[in-house]
Backbone as XML, in Angstrom:
<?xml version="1.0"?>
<chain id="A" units="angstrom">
  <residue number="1" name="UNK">
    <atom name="N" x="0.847" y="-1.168" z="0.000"/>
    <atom name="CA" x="0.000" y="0.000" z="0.000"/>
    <atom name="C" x="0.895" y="1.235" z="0.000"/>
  </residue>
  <residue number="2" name="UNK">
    <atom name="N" x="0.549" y="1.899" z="-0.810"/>
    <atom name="CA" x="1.469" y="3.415" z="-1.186"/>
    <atom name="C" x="0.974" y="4.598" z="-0.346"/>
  </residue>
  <residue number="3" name="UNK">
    <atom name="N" x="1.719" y="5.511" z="0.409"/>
    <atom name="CA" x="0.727" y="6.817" z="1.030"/>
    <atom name="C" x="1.361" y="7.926" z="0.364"/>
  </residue>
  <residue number="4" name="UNK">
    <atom name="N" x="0.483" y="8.672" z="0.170"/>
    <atom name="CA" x="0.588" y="9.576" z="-0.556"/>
    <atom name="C" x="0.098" y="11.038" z="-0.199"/>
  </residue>
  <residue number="5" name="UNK">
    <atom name="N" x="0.703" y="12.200" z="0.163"/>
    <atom name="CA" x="0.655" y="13.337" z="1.098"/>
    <atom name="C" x="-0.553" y="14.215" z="-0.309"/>
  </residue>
  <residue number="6" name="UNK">
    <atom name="N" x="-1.887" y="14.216" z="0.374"/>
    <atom name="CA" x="-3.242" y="15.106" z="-0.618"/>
    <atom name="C" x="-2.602" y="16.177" z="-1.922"/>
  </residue>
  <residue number="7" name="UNK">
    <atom name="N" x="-1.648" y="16.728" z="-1.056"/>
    <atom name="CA" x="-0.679" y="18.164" z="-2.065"/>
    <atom name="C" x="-0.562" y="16.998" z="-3.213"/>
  </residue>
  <residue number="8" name="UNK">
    <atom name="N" x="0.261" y="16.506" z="-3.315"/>
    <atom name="CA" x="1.455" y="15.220" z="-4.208"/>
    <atom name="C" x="-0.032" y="14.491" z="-5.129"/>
  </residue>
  <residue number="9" name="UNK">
    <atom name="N" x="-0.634" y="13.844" z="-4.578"/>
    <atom name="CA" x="-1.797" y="13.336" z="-5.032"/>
    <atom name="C" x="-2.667" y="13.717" z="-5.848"/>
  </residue>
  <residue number="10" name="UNK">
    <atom name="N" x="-2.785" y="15.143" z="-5.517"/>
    <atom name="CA" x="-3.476" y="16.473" z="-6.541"/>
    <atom name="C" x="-3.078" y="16.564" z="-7.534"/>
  </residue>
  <residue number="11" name="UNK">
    <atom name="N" x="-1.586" y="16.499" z="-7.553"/>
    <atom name="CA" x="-0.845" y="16.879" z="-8.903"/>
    <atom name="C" x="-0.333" y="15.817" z="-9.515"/>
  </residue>
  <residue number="12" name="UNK">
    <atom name="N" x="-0.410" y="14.616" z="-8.947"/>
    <atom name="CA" x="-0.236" y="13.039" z="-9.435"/>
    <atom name="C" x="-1.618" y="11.683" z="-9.956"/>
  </residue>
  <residue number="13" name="UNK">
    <atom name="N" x="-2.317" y="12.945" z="-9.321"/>
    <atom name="CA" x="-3.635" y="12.564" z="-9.674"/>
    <atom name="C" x="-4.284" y="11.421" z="-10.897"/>
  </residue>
  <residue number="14" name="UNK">
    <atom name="N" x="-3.820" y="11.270" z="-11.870"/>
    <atom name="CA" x="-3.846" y="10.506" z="-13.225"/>
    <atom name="C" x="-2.799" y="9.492" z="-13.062"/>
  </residue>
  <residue number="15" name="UNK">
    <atom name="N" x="-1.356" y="9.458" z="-12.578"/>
    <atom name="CA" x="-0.680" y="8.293" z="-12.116"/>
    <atom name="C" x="-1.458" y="7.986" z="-11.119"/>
  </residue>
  <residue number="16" name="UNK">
    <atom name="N" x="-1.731" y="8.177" z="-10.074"/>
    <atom name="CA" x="-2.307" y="7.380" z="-9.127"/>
    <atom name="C" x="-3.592" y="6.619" z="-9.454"/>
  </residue>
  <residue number="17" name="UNK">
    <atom name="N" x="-4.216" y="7.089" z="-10.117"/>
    <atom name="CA" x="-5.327" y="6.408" z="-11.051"/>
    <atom name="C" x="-5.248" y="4.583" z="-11.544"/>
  </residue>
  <residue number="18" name="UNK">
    <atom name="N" x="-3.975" y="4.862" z="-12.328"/>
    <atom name="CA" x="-3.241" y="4.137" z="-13.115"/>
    <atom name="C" x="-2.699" y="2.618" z="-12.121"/>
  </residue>
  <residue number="19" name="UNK">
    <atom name="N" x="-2.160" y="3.532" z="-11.195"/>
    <atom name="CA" x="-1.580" y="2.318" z="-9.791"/>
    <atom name="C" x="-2.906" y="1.951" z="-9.629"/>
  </residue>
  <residue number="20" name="UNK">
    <atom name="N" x="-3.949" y="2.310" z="-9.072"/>
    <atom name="CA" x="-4.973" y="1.690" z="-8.380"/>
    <atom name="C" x="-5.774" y="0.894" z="-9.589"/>
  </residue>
  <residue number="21" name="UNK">
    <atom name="N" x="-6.124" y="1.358" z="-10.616"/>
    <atom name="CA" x="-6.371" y="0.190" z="-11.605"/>
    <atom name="C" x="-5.704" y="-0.739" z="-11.804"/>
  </residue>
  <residue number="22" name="UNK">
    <atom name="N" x="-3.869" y="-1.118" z="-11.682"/>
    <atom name="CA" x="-3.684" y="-2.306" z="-11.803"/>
    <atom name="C" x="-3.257" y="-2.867" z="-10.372"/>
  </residue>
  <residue number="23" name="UNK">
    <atom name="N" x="-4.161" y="-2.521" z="-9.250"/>
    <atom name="CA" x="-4.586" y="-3.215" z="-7.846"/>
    <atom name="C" x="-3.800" y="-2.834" z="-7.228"/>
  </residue>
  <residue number="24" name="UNK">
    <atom name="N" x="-3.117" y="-1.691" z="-6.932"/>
    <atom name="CA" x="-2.890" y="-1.193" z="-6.030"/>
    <atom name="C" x="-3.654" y="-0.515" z="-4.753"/>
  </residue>
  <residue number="25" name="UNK">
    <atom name="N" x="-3.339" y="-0.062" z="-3.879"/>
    <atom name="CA" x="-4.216" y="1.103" z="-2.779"/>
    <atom name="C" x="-3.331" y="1.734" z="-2.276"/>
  </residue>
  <residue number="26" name="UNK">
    <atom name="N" x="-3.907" y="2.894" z="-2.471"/>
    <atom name="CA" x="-3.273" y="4.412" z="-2.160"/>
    <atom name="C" x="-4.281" y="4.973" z="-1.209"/>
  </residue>
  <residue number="27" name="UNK">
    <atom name="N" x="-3.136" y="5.316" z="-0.075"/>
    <atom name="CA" x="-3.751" y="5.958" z="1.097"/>
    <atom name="C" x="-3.747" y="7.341" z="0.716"/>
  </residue>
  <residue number="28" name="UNK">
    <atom name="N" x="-3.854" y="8.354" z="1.383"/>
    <atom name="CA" x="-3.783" y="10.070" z="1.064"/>
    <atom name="C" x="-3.960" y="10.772" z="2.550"/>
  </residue>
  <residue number="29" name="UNK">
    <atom name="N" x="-2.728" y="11.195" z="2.761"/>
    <atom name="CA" x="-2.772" y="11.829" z="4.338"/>
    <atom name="C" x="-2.483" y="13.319" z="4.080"/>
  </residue>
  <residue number="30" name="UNK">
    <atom name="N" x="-3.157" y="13.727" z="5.055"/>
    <atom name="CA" x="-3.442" y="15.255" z="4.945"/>
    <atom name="C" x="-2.386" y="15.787" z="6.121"/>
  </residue>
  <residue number="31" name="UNK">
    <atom name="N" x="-1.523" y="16.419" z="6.696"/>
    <atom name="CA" x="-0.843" y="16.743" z="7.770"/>
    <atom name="C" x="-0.146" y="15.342" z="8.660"/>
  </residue>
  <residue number="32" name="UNK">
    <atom name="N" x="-0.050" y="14.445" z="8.007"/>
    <atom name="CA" x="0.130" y="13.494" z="8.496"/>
    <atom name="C" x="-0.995" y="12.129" z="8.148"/>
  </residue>
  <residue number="33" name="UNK">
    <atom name="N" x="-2.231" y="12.752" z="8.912"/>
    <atom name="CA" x="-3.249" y="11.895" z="8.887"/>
    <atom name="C" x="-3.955" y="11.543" z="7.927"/>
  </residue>
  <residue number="34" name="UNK">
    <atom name="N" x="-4.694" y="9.868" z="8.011"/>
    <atom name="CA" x="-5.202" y="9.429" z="6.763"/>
    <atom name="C" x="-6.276" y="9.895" z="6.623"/>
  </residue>
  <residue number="35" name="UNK">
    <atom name="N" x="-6.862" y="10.722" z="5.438"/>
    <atom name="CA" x="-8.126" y="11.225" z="5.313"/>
    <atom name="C" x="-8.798" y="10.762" z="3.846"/>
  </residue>
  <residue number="36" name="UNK">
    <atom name="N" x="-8.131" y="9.398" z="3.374"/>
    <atom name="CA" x="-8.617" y="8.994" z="1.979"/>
    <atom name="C" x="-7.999" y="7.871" z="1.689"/>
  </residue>
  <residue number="37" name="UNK">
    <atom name="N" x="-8.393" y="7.141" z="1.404"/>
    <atom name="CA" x="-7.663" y="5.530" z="0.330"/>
    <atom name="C" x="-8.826" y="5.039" z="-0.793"/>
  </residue>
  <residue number="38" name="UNK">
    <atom name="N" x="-7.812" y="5.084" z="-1.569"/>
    <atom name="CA" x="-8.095" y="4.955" z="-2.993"/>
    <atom name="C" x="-7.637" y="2.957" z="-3.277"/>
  </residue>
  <residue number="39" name="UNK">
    <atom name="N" x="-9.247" y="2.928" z="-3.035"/>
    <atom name="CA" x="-9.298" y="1.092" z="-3.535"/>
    <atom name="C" x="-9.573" y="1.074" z="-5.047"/>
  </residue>
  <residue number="40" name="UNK">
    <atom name="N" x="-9.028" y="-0.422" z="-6.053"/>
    <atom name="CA" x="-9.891" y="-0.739" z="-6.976"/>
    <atom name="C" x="-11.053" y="-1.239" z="-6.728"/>
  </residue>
  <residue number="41" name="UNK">
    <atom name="N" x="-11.790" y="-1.090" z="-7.588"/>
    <atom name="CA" x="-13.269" y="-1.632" z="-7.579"/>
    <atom name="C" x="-13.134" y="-2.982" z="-8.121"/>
  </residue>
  <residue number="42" name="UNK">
    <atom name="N" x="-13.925" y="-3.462" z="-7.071"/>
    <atom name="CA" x="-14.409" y="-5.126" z="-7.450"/>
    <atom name="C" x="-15.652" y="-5.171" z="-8.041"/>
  </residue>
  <residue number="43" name="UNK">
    <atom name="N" x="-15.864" y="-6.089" z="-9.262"/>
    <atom name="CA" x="-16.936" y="-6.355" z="-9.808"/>
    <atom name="C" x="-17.746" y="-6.601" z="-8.566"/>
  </residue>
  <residue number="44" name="UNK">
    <atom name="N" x="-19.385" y="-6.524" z="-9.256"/>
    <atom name="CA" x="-20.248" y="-6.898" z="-8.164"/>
    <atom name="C" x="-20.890" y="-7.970" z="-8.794"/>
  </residue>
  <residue number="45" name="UNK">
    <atom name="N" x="-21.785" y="-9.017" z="-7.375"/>
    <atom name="CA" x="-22.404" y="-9.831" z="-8.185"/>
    <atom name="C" x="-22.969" y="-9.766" z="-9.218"/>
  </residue>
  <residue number="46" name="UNK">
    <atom name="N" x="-23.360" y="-8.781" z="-9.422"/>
    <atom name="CA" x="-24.531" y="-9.099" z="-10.720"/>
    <atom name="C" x="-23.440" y="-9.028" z="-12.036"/>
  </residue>
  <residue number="47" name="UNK">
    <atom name="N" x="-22.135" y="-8.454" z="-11.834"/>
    <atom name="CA" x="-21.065" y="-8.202" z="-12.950"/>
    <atom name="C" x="-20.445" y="-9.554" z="-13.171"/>
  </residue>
  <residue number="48" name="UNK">
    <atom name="N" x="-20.550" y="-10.043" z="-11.891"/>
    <atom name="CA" x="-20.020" y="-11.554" z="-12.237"/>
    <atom name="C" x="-20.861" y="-12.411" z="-12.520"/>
  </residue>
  <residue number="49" name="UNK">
    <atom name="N" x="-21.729" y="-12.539" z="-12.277"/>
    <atom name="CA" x="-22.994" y="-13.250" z="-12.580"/>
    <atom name="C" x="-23.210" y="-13.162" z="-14.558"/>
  </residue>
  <residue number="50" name="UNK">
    <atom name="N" x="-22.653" y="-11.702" z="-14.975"/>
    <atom name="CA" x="-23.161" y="-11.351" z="-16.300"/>
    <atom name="C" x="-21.455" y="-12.006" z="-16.931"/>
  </residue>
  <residue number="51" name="UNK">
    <atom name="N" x="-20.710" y="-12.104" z="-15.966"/>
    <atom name="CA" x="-19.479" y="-12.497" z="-16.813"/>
    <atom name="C" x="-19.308" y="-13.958" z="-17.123"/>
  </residue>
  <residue number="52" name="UNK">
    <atom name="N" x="-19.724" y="-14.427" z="-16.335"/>
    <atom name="CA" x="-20.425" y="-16.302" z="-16.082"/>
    <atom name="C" x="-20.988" y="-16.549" z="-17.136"/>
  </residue>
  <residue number="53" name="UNK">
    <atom name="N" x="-22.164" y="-15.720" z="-17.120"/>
    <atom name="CA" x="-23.304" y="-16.124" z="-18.262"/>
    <atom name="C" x="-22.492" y="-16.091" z="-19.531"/>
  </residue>
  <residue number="54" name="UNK">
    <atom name="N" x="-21.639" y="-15.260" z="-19.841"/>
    <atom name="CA" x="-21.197" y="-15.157" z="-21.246"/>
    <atom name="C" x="-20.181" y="-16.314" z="-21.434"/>
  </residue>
  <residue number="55" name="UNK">
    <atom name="N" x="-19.256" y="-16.150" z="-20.282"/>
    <atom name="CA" x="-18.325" y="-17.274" z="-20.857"/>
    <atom name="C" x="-18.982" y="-18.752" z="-20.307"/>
  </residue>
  <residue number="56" name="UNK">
    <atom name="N" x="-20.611" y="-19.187" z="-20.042"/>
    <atom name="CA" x="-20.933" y="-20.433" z="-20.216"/>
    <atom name="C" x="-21.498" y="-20.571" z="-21.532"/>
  </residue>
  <residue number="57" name="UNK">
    <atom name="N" x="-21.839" y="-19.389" z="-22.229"/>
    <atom name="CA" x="-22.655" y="-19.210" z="-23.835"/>
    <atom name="C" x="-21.839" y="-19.511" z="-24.216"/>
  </residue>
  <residue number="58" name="UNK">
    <atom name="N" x="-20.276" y="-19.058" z="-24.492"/>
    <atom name="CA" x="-19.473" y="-19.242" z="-25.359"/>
    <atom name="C" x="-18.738" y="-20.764" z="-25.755"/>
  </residue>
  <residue number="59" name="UNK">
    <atom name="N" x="-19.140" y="-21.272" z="-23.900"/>
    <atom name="CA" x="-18.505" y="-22.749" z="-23.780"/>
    <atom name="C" x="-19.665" y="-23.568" z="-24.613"/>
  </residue>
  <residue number="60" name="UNK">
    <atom name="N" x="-20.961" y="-23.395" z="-24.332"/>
    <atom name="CA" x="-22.377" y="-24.105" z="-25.480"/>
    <atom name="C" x="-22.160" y="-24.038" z="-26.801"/>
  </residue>
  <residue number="61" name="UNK">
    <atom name="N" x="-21.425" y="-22.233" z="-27.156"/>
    <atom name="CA" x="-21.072" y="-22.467" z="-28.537"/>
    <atom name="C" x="-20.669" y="-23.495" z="-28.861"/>
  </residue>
  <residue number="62" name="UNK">
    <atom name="N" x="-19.350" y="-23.610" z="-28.427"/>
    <atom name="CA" x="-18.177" y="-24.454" z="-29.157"/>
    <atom name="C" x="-18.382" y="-25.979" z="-29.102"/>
  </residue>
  <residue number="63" name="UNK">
    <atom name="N" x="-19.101" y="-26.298" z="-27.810"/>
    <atom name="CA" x="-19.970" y="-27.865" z="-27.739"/>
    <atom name="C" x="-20.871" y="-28.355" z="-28.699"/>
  </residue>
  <residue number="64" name="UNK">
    <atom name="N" x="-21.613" y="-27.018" z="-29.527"/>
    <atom name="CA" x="-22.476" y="-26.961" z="-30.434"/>
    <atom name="C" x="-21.245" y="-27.473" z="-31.793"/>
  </residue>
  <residue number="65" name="UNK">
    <atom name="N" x="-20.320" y="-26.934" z="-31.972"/>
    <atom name="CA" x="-19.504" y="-26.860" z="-33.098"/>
    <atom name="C" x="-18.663" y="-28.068" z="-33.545"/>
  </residue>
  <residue number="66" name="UNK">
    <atom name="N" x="-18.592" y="-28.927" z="-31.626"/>
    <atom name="CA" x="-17.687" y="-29.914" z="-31.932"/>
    <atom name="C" x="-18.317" y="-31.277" z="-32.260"/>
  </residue>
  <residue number="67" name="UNK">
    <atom name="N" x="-17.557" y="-32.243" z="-32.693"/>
    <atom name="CA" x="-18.104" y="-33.250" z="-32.451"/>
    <atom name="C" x="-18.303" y="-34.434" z="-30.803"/>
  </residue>
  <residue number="68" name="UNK">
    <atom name="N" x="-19.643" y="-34.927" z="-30.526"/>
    <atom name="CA" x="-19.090" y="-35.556" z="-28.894"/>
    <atom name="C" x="-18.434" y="-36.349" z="-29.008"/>
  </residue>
  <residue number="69" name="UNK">
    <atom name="N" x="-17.056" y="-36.069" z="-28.073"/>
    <atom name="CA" x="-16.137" y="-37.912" z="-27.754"/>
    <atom name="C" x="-17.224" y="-39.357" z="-27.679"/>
  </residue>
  <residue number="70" name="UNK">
    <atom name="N" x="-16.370" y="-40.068" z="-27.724"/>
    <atom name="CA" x="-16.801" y="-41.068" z="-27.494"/>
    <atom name="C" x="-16.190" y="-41.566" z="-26.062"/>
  </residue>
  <residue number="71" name="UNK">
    <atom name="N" x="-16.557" y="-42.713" z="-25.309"/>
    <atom name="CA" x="-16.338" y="-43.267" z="-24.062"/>
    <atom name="C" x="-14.799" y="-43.759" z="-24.410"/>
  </residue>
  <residue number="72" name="UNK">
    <atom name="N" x="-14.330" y="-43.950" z="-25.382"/>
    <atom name="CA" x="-12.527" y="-44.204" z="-25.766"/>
    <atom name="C" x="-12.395" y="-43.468" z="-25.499"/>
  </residue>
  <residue number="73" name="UNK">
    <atom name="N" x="-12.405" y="-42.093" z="-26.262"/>
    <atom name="CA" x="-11.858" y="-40.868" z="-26.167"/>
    <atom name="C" x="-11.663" y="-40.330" z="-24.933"/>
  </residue>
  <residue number="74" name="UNK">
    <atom name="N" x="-12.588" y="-40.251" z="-23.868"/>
    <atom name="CA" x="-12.574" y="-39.591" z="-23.075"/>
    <atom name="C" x="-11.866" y="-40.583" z="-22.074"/>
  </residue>
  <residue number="75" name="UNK">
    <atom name="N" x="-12.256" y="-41.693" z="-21.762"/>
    <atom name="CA" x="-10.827" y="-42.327" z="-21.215"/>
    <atom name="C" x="-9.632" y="-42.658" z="-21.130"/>
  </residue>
  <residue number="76" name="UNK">
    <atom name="N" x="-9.613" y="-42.225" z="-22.543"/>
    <atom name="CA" x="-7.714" y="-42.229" z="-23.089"/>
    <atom name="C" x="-7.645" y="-40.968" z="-22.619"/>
  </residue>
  <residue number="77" name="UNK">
    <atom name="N" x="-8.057" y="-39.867" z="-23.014"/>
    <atom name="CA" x="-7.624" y="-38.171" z="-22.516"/>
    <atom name="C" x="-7.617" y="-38.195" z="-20.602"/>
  </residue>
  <residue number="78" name="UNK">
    <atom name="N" x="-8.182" y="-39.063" z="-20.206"/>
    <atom name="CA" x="-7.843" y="-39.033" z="-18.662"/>
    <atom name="C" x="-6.666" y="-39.780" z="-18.289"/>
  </residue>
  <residue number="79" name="UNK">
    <atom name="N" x="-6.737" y="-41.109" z="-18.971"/>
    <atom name="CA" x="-5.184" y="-41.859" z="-18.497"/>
    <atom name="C" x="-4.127" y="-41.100" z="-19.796"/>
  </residue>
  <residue number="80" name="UNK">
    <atom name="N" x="-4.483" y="-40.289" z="-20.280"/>
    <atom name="CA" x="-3.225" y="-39.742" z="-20.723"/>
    <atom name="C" x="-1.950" y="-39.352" z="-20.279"/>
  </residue>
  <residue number="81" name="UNK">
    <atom name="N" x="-0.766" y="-39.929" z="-20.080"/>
    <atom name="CA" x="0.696" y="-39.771" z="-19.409"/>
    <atom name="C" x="0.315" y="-40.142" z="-18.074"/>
  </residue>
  <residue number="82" name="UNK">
    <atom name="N" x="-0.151" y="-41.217" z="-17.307"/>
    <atom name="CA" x="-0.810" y="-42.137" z="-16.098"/>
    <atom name="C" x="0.752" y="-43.096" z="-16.205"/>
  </residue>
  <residue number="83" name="UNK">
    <atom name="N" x="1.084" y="-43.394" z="-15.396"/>
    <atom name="CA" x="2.041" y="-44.798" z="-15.161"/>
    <atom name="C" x="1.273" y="-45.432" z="-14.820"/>
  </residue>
  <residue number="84" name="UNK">
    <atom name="N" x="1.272" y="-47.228" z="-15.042"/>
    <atom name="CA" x="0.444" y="-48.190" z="-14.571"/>
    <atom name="C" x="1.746" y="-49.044" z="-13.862"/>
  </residue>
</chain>
């Protein structure tokens, strides 16, 4: 976590942006004291919920596209590189 004196922050304002989008947190102390921290935002359920939905559509696509294994297939792809 980075602290960062409000003056400095003001005028760094757009870098600090930048840190906290790739998950950083920046505190901001005023005379010393903390009077601000700058979190990234976490999706919310319903963002993940909508991010789910798409990448399970996309997984139906491609199930749609392929052909199904057969009961060989899919037991050779599990004992694949297995020692007996």
């Amino acid at each position: 976590m980075q602290t960062i004196q409000a003056s400095e922050a003001k005028t760094h304002f757009l870098r600090i942006l930048d840190e906290v989008e790739r998950g950083k947190t920046v505190t901001v102390t005023r005379r010393g004291k903390t009077v601000a921290r700058i979190v990234p935002v976490t999706p919310s359920d319903e963002e993940r919920r909508e991010q789910i939905a798409q990448a399970m559509a996309s997984i139906l696509e491609i199930r749609k596209r392929t052909k199904p294994l057969s009961v060989e297939e899919i037991l050779a792809a599990r004992d694949e590189g297995r020692r007996f």
